[in-house]
N, C-alpha and C positions, 0 to 999 in steps of 0.2 A: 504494500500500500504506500502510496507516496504519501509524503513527511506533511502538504498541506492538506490532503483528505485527512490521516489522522490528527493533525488540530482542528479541522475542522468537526471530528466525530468525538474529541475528547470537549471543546468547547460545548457543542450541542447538549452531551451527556451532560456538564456541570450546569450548564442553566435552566434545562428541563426537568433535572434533578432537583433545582430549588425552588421552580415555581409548584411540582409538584408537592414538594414538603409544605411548601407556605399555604397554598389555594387549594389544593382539593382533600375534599374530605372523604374519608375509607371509612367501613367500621373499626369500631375499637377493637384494638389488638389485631388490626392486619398491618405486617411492614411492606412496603415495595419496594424491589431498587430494581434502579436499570441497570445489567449487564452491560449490554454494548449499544453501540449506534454505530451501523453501517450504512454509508453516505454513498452512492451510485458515483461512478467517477466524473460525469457531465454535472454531478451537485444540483438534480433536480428532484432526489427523492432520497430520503434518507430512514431506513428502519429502525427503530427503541426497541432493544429487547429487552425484555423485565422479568424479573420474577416477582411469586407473590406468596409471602403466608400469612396463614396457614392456606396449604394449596386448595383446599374448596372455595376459595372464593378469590381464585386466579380469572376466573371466567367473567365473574362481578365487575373486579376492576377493569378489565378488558372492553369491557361496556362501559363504564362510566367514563374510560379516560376515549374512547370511542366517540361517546356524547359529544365529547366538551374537548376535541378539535381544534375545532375553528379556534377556540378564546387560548389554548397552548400553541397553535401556529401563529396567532398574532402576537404572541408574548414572543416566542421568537425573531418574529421578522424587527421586532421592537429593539429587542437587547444585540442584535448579531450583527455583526459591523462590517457581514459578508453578500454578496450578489449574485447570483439570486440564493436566498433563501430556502434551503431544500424543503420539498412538501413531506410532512413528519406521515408515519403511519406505525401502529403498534404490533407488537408479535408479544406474544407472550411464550415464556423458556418453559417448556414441558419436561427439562432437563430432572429426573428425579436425583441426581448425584449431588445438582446444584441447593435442592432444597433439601437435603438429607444434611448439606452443609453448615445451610440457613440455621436449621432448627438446632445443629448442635452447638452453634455458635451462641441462639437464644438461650439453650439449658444453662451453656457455661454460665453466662451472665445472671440466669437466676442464682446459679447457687454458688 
């Protein structure tokens, strides 16, 4: 991958990461993070892959952050100091090794 697509898919990942921390709201006790974003090399479409726990309501978020689009693609074309603006779409990580991670990462922390 050339050196300006990955700033450009480490940038995306950090700002989409905050607006989503800051603005949208999950049920309690689901975390999300984004994995990766992979930016199309022409930077007109760029994929968010995510995970979600607990995994039953990977699907939820999947729709909600579906919904609400539009108002995450205008938060980026807002913050991003790039031309054109890739058009954002979500994947959700069905990866179970990735969330067998998550979750032992969470127990650590509880105990």
């Amino acid at each position: 991958m050339p050196h300006k697509l990955a700033k450009i898919n480490e940038l995306i990942k950090h700002e989409l990461s905050q607006i989503i921390l800051r603005e949208e709201e999950f049920d309690q006790g689901v975390l999300t993070t984004i994995l990766a974003v992979d930016t199309t090399k022409d930077q007109k479409e760029t994929t968010i892959i995510f995970s979600v726990w607990p995994d039953n309501k990977g699907r939820e978020v999947l729709k909600k952050l579906n919904a609400r689009i539009w108002h995450l693609q205008q938060f980026l074309n807002k913050r991003l100091k790039i031309h054109p603006v890739p058009k954002i779409r979500f994947k959700l990580n069905t990866d179970e090794a990735t969330s067998q991670r998550v979750e032992e990462i969470i127990n650590k922390i509880k105990n």
